[in-house]
C-alpha positions as CSV (number, residue, x, y, z in Angstrom):
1,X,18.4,-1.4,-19.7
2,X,21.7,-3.3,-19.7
3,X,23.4,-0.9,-17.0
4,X,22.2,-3.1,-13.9
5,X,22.8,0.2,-11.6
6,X,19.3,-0.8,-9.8
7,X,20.5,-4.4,-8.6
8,X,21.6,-2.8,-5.0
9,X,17.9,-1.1,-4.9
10,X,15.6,-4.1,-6.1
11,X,13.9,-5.4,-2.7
12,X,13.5,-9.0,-4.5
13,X,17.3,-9.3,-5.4
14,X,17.8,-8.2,-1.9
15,X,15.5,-10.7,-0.6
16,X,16.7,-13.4,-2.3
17,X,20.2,-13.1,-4.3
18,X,18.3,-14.1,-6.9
19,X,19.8,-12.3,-10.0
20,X,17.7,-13.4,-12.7
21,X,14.3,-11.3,-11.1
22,X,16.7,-8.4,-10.8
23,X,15.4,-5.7,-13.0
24,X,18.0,-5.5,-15.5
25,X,17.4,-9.5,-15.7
26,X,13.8,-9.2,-16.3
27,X,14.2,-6.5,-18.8
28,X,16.4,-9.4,-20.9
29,X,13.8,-11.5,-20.5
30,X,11.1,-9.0,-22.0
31,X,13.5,-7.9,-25.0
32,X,14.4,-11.8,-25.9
33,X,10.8,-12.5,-25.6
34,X,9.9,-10.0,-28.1
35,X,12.2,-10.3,-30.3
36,X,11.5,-14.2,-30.7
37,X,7.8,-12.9,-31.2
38,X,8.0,-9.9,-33.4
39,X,11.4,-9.6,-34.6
40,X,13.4,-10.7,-37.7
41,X,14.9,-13.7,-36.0
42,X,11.2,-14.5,-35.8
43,X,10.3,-14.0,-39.4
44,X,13.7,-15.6,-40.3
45,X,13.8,-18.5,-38.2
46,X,10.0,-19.2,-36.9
47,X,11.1,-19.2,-33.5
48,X,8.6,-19.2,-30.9
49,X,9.4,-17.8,-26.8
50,X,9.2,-21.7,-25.3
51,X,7.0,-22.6,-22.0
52,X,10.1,-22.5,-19.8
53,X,10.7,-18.6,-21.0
54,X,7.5,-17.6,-20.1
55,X,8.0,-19.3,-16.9
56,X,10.8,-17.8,-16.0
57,X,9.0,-14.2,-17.0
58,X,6.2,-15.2,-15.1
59,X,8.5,-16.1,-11.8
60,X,10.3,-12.3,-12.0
61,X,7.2,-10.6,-12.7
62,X,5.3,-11.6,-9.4
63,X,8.6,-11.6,-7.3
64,X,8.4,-8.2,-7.6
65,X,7.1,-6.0,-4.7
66,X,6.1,-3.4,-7.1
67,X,8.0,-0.7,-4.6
68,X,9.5,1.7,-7.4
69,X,13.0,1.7,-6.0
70,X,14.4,0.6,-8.6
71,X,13.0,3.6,-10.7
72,X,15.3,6.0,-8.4
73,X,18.6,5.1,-9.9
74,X,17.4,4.5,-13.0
75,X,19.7,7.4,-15.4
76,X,17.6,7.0,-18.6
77,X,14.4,7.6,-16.2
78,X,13.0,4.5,-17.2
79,X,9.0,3.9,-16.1
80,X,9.8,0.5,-14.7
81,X,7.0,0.7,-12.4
82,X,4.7,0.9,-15.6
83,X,6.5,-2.2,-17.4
84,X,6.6,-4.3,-14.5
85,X,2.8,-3.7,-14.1
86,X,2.3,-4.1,-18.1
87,X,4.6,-7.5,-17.7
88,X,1.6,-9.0,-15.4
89,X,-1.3,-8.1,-17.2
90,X,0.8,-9.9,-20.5
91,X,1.4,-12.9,-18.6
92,X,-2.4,-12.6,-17.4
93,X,-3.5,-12.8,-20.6
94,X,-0.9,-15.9,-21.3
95,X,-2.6,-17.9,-18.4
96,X,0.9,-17.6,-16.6
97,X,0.6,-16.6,-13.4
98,X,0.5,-18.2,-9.8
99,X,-2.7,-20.2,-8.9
100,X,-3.1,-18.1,-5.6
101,X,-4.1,-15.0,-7.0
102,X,-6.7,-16.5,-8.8
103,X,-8.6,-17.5,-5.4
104,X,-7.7,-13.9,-4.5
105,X,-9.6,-12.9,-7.9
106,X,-12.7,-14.8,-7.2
107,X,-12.8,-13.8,-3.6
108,X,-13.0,-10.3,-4.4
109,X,-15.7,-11.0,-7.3
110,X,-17.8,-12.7,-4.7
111,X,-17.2,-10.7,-1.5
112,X,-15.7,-7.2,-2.2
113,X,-13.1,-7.3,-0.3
114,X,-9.7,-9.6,0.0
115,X,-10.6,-11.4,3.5
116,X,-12.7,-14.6,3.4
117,X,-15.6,-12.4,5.4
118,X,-19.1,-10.9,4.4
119,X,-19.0,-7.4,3.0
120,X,-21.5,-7.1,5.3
121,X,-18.9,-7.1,8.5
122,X,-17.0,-4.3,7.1
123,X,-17.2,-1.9,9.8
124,X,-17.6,-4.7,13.1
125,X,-14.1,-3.4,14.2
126,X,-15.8,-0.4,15.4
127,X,-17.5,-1.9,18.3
128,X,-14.8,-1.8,21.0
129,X,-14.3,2.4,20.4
130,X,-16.6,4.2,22.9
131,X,-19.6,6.3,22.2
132,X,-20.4,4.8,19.1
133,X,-23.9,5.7,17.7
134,X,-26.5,3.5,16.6
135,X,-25.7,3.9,12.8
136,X,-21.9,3.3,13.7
137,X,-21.5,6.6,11.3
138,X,-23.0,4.6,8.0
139,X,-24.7,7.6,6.9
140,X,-26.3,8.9,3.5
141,X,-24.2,12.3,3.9
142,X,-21.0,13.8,5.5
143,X,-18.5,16.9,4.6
144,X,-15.7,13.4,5.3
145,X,-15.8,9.7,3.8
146,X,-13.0,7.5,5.9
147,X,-12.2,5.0,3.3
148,X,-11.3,2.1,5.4
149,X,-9.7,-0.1,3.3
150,X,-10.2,-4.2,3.3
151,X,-6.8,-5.0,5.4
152,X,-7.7,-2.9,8.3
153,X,-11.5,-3.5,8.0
154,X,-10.9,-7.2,8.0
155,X,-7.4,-8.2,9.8
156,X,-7.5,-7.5,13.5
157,X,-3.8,-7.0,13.8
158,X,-4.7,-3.7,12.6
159,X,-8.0,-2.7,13.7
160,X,-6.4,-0.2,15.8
161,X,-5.8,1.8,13.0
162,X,-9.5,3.0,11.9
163,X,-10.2,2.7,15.8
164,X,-7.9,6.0,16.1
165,X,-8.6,8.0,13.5
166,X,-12.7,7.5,14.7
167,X,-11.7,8.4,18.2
168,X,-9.5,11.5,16.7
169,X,-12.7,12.3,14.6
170,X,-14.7,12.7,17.3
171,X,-12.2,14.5,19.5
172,X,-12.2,17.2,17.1
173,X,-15.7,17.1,16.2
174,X,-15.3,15.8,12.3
175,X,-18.7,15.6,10.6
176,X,-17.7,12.1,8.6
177,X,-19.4,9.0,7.7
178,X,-18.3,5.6,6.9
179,X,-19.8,3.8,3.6
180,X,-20.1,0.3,5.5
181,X,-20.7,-2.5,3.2
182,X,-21.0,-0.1,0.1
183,X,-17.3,0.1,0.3
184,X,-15.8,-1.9,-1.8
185,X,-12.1,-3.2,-2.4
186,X,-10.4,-0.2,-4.2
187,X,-9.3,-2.5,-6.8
188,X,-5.4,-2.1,-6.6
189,X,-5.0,-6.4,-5.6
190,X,-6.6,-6.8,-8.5
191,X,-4.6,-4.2,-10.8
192,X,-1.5,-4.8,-9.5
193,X,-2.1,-8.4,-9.9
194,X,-2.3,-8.3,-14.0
195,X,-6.3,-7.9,-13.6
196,X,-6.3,-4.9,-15.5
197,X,-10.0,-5.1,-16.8
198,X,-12.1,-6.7,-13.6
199,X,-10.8,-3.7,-11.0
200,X,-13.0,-1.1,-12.9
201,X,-16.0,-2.5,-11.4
202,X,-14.9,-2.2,-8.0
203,X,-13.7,2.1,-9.1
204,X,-17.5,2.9,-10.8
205,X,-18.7,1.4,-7.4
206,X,-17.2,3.1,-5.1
207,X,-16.8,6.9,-6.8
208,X,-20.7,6.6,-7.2
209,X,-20.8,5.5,-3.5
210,X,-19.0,8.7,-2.1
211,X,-19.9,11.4,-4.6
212,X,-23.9,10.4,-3.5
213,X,-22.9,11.6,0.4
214,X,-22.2,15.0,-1.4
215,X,-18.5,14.7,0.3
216,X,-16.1,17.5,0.5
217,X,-13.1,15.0,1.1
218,X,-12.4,11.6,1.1
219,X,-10.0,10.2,3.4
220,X,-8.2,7.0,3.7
221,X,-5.7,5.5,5.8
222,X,-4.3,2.9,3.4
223,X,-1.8,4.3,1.1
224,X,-2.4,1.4,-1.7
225,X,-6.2,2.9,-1.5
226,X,-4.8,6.2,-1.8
227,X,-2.3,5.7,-4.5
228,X,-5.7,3.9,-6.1
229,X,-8.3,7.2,-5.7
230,X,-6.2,10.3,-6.3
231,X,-3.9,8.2,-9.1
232,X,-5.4,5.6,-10.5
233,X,-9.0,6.2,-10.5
234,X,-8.7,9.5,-12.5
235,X,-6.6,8.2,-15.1
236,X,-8.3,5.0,-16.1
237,X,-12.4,5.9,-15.0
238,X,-13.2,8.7,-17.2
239,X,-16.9,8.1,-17.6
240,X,-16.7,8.8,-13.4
241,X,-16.2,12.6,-12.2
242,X,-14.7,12.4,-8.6
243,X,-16.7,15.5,-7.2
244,X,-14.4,15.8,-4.0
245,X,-10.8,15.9,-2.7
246,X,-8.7,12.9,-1.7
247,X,-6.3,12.9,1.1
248,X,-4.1,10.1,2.9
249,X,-5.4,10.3,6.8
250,X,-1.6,12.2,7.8
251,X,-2.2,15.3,5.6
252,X,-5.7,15.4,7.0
253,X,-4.8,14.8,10.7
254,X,-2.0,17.5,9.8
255,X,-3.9,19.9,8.3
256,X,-6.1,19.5,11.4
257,X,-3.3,19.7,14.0
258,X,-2.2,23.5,12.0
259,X,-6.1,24.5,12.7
260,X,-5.9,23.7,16.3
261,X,-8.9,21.4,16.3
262,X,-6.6,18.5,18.0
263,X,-4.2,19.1,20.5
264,X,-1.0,16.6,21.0
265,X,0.7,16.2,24.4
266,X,4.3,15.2,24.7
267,X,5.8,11.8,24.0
268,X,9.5,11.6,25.2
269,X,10.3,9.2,22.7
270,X,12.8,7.8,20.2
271,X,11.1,7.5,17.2
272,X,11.6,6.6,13.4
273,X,9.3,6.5,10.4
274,X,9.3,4.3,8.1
275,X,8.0,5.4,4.0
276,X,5.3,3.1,2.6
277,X,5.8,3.0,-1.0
278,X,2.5,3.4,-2.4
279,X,2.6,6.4,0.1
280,X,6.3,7.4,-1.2
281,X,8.0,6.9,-3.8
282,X,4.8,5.9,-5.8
283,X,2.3,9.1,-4.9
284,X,5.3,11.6,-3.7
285,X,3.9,12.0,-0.1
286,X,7.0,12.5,2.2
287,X,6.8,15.8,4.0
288,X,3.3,15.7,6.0
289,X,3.9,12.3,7.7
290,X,7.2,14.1,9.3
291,X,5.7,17.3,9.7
292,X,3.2,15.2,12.1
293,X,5.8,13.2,13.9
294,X,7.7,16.7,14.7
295,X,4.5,18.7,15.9
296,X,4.2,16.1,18.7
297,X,6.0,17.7,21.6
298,X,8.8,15.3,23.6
299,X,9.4,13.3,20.5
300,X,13.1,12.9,19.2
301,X,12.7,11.8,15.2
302,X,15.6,9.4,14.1
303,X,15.7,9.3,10.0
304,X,16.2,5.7,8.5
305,X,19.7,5.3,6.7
306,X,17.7,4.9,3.9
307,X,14.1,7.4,3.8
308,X,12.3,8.7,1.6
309,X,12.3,8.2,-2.3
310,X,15.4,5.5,-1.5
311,X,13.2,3.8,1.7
312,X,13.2,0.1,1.6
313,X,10.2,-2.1,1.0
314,X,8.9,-3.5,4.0
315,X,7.9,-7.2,1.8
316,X,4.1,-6.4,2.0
317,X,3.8,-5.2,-1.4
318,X,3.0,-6.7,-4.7
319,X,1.1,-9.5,-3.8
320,X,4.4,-11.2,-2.6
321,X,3.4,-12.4,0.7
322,X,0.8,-14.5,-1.2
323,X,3.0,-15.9,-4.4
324,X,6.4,-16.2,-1.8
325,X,5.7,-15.8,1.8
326,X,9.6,-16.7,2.7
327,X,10.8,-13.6,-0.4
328,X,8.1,-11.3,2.0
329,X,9.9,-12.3,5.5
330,X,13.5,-11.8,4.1
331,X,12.6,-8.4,2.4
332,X,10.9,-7.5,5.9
333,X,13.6,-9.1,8.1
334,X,15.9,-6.1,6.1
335,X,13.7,-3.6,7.4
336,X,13.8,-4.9,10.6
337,X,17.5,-4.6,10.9
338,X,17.7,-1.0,9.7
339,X,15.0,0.0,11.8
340,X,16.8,-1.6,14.9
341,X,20.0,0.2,14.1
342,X,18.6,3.8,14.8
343,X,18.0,2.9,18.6
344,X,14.4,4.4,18.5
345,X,11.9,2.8,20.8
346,X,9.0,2.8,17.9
347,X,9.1,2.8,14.3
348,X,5.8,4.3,13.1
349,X,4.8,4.1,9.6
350,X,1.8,5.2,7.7
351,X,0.6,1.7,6.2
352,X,-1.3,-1.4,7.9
353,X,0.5,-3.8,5.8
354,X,3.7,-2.0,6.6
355,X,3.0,-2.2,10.5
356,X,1.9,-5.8,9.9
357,X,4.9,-7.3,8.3
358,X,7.1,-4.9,10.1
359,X,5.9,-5.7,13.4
360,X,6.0,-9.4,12.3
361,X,10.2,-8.7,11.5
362,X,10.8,-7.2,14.9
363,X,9.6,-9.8,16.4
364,X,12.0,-12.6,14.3
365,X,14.6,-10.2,15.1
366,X,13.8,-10.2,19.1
367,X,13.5,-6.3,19.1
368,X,11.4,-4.6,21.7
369,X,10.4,-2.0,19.3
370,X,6.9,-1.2,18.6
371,X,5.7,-1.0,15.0
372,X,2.4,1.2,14.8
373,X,1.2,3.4,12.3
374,X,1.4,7.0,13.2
375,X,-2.9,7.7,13.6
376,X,-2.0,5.6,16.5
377,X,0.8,8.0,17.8
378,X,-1.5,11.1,17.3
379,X,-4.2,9.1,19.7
380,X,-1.3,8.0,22.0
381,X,-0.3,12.0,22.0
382,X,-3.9,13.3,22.9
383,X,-4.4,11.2,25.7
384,X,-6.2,8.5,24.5
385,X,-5.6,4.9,23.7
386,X,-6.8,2.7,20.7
């Protein structure tokens, strides 16, 4: 905890130059704390952790992106992930924590999901895809649930994402359904905010939701969501039985792409992919998105200088963009420069907050290179367009 061999890897120190939310700093933070609490310079002395301590706990705690890099270097193996996440719901409970979340909090409680929408428009992004039945696929039963997610049901920057994976659905003749306003948030703003108790709510809801379709699989495009139902949910909702598989929307679309049931024409492009973390590093999925990318014919895959388990955070994680929106830009504004340094002519990604903040960062940058996620590339590759 003293080594500091992290500081290079930590998106927030990189964003900022700010040492004291470094993870080695934080971790001096959390020992001094506890120590003044529990420890014998506590029973000797009566000291007390001050207001400006637990400020300056609070401040690294929600700078952090919650991306995990930091636990690739780490030599003693360290679950920093879990600390950091333990650190919020502490200062939670100590009433220390930005203001903003709690409007995020209540918006949730009220509406289900993060935007400042009706549950009830959960699915209105369908409405431009063509042939779209009456029902727009909010059905009682289906061998497929597409777990939207809130920022792509809600945020039209991105509402080309569950448009494609419809479209590719009905291309290959996919007997799914989508739960409409009985989806719910999957809880992870709230968890990963310190809200450890009031996310269970939101789980119980939504695992009764899809195991009453009688679903074979559930699928999602939203990596947070599925870090949320194939990690989360089935360590901390016991009382729930999941009675069906869950599977980001790449290793589905892959798994239909080895079946034949979609076929990809060729895309003479430069192209780059870029590791969501809650995709990554934090649910070990790196093979299938690649594996996609290379079954599409024409298509010349450029790796990252830094992919995989050592990607970089695109800034859209952790609730950051809402406690520090200028931390978010520089952390994406880094992306954006390695991204442009591989010449590609699109960096796809498997995230809608990573295409939004990424695209965003090209942009600053004055790049002409197109951000998407890669269910768009797979339409793009059949023929169609989102």
């Amino acid at each position: 905890t003293r080594c500091g061999n992290c500081l290079d890897l930590c998106s927030a120190y990189l964003g900022s130059g700010d040492v004291s939310i470094s993870p080695k700093k934080k971790m001096e933070k959390l020992k001094s704390a506890v120590s003044k609490e529990y420890g014998l310079i506590a029973r000797l002395l009566k000291k007390k952790v001050t207001k400006e301590e637990m400020e300056a706990i609070s401040h690294a705690a929600f700078a952090c992106t919650m991306c995990s890099r930091c636990e690739v270097d780490c030599h003693i193996n360290i679950k920093l992930q879990d600390i950091w996440l333990k650190l919020r719901e502490i200062m939670v409970d100590e009433g220390q924590y930005p203001e903003v979340l709690d409007m995020m909090r209540n918006r949730l409680k009220e509406s289900r999901n993060v935007s400042f929408d009706t549950n009830e428009g959960r699915t209105d992004w369908i409405k431009p895809v063509p042939d779209i039945p009456e029902d727009r696929f909010i059905r009682k039963s289906a061998r497929i649930i597409y777990f939207v997610g809130c920022v792509s049901s809600f945020s039209p920057r991105t509402f080309k994402i569950p448009r494609s994976i419809v479209q590719i659905f009905q291309k290959a003749d996919i007997d799914f359904a989508l739960l409409g306003d009985e989806e719910w948030c999957c809880g992870f703003p709230l968890m990963s905010s310190g809200f450890a108790k009031d996310f269970i709510e939101f789980a119980e809801h939504n695992i009764e939701k899809v195991n009453r379709t009688g679903a074979k699989y559930l699928v999602t495009s939203c990596p947070s969501c599925y870090h949320m139902w194939s990690h989360v949910y089935p360590e901390k909702i016991k009382n729930k039985k999941m009675n069906f598989e869950v599977l980001h929307a790449v290793q589905y679309l892959y798994m239909l792409v080895e079946e034949g049931r979609i076929k990809l024409n060729s895309i003479d492009k430069k192209i780059t992919y870029h590791d969501p973390c809650d995709l990554g590093r934090n649910s070990g999925i790196y093979d299938e998105p690649r594996k996609l990318i290379r079954s599409i014919p024409g298509v010349e895959f450029i790796e990252l200088e830094n992919s995989r388990e050592y990607a970089t955070c695109c800034g859209g994680g952790g609730n950051v963009e809402s406690t520090d929106a200028g931390l978010s830009a520089n952390i994406a504004a880094i992306k954006a420069r390695e991204i442009i340094k591989t010449g590609a002519d699109i960096v796809v990604t498997s995230c809608q907050q990573c295409v939004r903040t990424i695209t965003t960062a090209l942009k600053k940058e004055k790049s002409k290179i197109k951000a998407m996620d890669l269910i768009q590339l797979v339409l793009e590759s059949t023929g169609e367009d989102s």
